[in-house]
N, C-alpha and C positions, 0 to 999 in steps of 0.2 A: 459474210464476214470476210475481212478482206487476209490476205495471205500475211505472215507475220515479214515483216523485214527478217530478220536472224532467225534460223529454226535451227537448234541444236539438239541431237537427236543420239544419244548414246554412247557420247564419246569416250573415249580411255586414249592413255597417250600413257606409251612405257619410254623408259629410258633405260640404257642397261649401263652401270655405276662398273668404270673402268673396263669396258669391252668395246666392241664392238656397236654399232647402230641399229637398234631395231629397224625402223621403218621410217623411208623418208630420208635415206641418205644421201649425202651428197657428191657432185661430183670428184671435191678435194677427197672426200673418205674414200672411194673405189678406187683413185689413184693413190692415194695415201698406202691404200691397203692391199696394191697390188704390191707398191715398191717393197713394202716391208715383210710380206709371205714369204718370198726366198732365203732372209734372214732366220725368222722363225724356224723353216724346216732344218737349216744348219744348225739351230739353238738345239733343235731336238735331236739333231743326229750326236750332235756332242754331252750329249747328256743333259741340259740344261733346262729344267724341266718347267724351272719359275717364269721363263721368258718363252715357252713354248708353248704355255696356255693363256697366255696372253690373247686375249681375243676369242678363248675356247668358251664353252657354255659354261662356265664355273664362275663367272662373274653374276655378281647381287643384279636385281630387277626393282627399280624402280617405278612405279604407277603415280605420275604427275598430278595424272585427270584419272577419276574412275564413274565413269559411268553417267555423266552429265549431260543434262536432258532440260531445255528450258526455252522456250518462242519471246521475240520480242516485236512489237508488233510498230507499224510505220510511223514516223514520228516520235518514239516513245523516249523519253531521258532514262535512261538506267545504269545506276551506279555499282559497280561489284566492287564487295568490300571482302576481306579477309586479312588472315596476319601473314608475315612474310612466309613462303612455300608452300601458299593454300591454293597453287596453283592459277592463281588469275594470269600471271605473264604468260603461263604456258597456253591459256585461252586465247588470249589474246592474239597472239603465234601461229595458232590454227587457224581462228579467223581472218588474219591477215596475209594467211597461204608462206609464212615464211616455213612452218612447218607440218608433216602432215602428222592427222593422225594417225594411233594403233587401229580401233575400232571405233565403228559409230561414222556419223553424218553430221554434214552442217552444209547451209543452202543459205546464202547472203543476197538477196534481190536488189541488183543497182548495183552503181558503182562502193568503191567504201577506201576510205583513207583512212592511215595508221598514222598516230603519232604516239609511237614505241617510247623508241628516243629519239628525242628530240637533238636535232643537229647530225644524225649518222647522212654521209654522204656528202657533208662537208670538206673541201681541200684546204687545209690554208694556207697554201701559198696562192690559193686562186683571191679574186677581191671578190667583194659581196655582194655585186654584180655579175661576176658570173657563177658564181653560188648559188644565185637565186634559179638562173636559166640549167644547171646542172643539177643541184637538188629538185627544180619540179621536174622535171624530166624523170626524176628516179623516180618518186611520187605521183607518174602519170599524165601531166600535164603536157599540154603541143607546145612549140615555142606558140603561137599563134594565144595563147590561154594566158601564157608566162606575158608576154609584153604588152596584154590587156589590161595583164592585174599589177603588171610590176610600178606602178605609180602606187598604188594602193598598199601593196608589198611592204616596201622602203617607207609609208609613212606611217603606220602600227609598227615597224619595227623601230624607228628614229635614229636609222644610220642615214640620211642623206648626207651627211656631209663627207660619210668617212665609205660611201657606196662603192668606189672606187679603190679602197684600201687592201690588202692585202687580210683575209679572216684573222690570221694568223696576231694580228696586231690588234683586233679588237679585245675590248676587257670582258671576262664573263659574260657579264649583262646582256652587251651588242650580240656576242657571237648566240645569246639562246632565244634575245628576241628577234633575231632574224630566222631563225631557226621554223619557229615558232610560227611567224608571221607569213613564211612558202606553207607550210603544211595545213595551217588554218584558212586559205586562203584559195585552196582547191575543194574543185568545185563535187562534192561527194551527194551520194543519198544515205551511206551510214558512215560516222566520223568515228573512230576509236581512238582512248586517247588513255594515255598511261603516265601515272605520275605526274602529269608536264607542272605541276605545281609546287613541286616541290625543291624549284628552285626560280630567281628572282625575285625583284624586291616586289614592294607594297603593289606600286601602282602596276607592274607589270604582272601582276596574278591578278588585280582587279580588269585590266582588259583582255588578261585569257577568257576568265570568269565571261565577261561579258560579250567574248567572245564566241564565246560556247549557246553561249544562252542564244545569240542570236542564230546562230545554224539551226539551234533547237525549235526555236520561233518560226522558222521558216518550214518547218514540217521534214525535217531530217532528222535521222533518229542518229541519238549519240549514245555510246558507252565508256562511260567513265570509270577509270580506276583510281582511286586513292585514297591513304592511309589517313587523310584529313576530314573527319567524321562533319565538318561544318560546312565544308566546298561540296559535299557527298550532298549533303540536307538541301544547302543550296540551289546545286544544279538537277538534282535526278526529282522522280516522283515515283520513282521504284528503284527496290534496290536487290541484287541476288548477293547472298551470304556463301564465299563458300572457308571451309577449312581440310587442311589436307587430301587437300585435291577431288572430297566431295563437294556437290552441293546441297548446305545446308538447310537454305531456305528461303524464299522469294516474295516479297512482298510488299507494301507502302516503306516508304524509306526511314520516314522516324521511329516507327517501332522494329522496324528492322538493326538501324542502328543504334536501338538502344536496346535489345538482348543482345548483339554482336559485343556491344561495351561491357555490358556487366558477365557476359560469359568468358570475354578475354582476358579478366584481370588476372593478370599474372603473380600478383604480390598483394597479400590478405588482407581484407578490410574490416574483417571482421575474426577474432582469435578467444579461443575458450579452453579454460582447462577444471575441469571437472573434478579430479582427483587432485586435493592442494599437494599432497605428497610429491607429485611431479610437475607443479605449476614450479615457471621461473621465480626465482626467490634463494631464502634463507633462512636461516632460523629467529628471522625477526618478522618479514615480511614476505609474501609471494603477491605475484601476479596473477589474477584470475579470468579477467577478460578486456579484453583491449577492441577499441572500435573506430572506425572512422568512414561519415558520411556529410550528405549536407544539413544544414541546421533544419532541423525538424522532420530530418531524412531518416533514413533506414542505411543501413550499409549495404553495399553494393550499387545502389542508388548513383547516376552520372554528377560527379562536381565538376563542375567548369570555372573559367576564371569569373565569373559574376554573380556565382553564390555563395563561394567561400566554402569553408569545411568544419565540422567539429571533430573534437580530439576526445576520448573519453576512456576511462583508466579505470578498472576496480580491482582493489586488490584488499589483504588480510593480515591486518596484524597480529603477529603471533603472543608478542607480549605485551605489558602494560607501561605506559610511561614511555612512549616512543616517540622522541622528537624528529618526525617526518616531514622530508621533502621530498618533490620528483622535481625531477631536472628532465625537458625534451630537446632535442639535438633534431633539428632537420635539416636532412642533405640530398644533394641533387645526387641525378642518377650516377654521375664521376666522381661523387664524394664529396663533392664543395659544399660546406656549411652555410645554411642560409641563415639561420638566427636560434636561440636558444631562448625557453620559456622555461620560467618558474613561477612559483605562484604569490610572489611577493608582495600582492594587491587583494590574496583571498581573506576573507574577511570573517571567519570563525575560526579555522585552525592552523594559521598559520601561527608558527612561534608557540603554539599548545603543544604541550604530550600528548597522544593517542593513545586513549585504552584500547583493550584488543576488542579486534570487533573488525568487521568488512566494511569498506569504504567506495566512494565515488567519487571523482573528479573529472572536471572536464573544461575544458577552453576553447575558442572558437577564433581558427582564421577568418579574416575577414574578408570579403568579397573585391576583386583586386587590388590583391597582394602576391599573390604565387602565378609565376607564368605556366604557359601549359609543360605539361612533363612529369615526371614520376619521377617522386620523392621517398626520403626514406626516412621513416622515423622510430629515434634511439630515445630508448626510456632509461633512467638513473633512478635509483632510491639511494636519498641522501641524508643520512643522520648527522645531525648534529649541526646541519647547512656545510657539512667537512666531509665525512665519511661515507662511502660510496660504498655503499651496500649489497646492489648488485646493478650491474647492467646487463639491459636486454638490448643488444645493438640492431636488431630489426624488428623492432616491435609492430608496425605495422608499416603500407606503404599509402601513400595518397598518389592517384589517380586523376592528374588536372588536364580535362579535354579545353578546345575553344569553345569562347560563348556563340549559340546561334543567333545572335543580335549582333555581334560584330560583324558590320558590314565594311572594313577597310583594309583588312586583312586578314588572311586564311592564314594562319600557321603561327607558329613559336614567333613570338618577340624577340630580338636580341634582349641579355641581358638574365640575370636572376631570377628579379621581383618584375613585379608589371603592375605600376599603381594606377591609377586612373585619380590622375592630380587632379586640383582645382586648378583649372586656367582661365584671365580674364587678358582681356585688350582693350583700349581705349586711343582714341583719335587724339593726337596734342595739338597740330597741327594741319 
């Protein structure tokens, strides 16, 4: 069996929150914390007791990484996925010997390139010329490697014209695909790669993308991080799970990333109230159970933009003769109003009185219409098509991932809605 590329073997990584350095410090902190000890001891001769423990053992201890333990074997694609402080970056870090750890081991066989961030070690008053010869050089590369590849360089990045320019004067775009284009472009046996997707347009994530894929083709093993569950599916064919700085679980990437999905929802898909006395409501109507999944789904269940979602309402009239409406409000995560539904099309009780009795309703978004992101949906009970009865302003949230069929774009659409038009062309001439 052959040895794993990456063997990570019990690591913990502390941080200590407002103090001092555990382990791993650096040369600025020893100097930092020589200059400032003589301050301290006068803090303390003058009584000053807040500024003289500064630094003392009374500061919180935080555990980044606890205890992670996991082989990655040559060649292999693997994605680590978790929510923001689940400790990936701090992996990452170790890995890449920017930082060490508390306890435990790690053993990297070959060389291994970091793309952290993407562009650290750029000047911009230098041009992207000699950007290129000063960033690989940080990244390890000989000049002799750099003026091999720098034809190749400059044309995945598509600054030839402006190669000569000052960084400082490129737009976004240029300064990340150049960025990009030095660090992909060294010659590694394990790539790590962090976020790099999460910025650029369409075609410039489709030739990361493709980028990747070809190092991975070539029998180098790559670890990818990010928060895009479809570039994740994509690129890897395993994936480690972690949260709060364990790890939680390792294994094929689709079912990995799909309990990662359904255990991170942060905002309820599913809402029940047992005792009507304390369901949301009044003394006309309450709310009983509130749902949202995909059509013929279960709640909790992945919606993405190409299955759409349904909406589903049961609630309890208390009296008889109750001319009911629900009014829904849905809004982006910033509050922006996307559209408001009523039921002005249902076809038994709408414009009827309701005797008392427990009820069902439900409607279904349609399959692109909502771009990806988390939404927030507001329910109204409205008498009389006038009278606002009660509102429940979070009634549930919907959870819109990307489709893994979309192959042109990894990430959020500008924009709202995200329809998938009908478009035609035709030749006139």
């Amino acid at each position: 069996m052959p040895h794993p590329a990456v063997s990570v073997q019990g690591l913990w990584k502390e941080y200590r929150i407002g103090g001092q350095r555990a382990v791993g410090e650096t040369f600025y902190d020893v100097l930092s914390g020589a200059i400032r000890r003589p301050f301290r001891r006068r803090a303390a001769d003058d009584g000053d007791v807040a500024i003289a423990q500064t630094g003392a053992d009374t500061t919180d201890r935080f555990w980044a990484l606890r205890d992670v333990s996991f082989d990655i074997a040559p060649g292999e694609v693997v994605g680590i996925i978790g929510r923001n402080g689940a400790g990936k970056s701090t992996l990452l870090k170790i890995l890449s010997r920017i930082t060490a750890p508390t306890k435990g081991r790690v053993e990297v066989r070959g060389r291994l390139a970091s793309l952290l961030e993407v562009g650290t070690g750029f000047h911009p008053e230098l041009s992207g010329r000699e950007n290129i010869y000063l960033n690989g050089a940080i990244l390890g590369m000989t000049r002799r490697d750099i003026a091999r590849k720098f034809d190749e360089i400059v044309a995945f990045a598509e600054v030839e014209k402006f190669i000569d320019t000052p960084v400082k004067r490129y737009s976004s775009g240029m300064y990340v695909r150049l960025a990009f284009a030095v660090a992909a472009h060294l010659d590694a046996d394990v790539l790590v790669v962090d976020e790099v997707l999460a910025v650029g347009d369409a075609q410039f994530q489709k030739r990361c993308m493709q980028k990747m894929s070809d190092v991975a083709a070539g029998g180098r093993t790559v670890l990818f991080v990010s928060h895009n569950m479809t570039a994740v599916q994509r690129l890897c064919s395993r994936a480690i799970w972690m949260a709060e700085g364990r790890l939680m679980d390792s294994g094929a990437v689709d079912t990995l990333v799909a309990a990662y999905l359904q255990d991170g929802m942060t905002s309820p898909t599913l809402r029940e109230w047992v005792d009507l006395d304390s369901a949301p409501g009044g003394d006309e109507v309450r709310l009983v159970r509130a749902s949202v999944c995909p059509p013929d789904g279960e709640p909790g269940q992945l919606i993405t933009v190409a299955t759409g979602s349904q909406v589903t309402f049961e609630y309890v009239t208390l009296r008889d003769d109750l001319h009911l409406n629900l009014s829904v409000h849905l809004f982006t995560s910033d509050d922006q109003l996307v559209l408001n539904a009523v039921p002005l099309n249902e076809p038994v009780w709408f414009g009827k009185p309701f005797p008392k009795g427990r009820y069902r309703c439900r409607f279904e978004l349609p399959p692109h219409l909502l771009n990806v992101g988390r939404y927030r949906v507001e329910l109204l009970f409205v008498r009389d098509q006038s009278v606002i009865l009660h509102k429940e302003p979070s009634a549930l949230a919907i959870e819109v991932e990307d489709s893994p069929s979309n192959s042109l774009w990894h990430g959020r659409f500008p924009g709202v809605v995200r329809p998938n038009l009908r478009w035609t062309t035709e030749r006139l001439s």
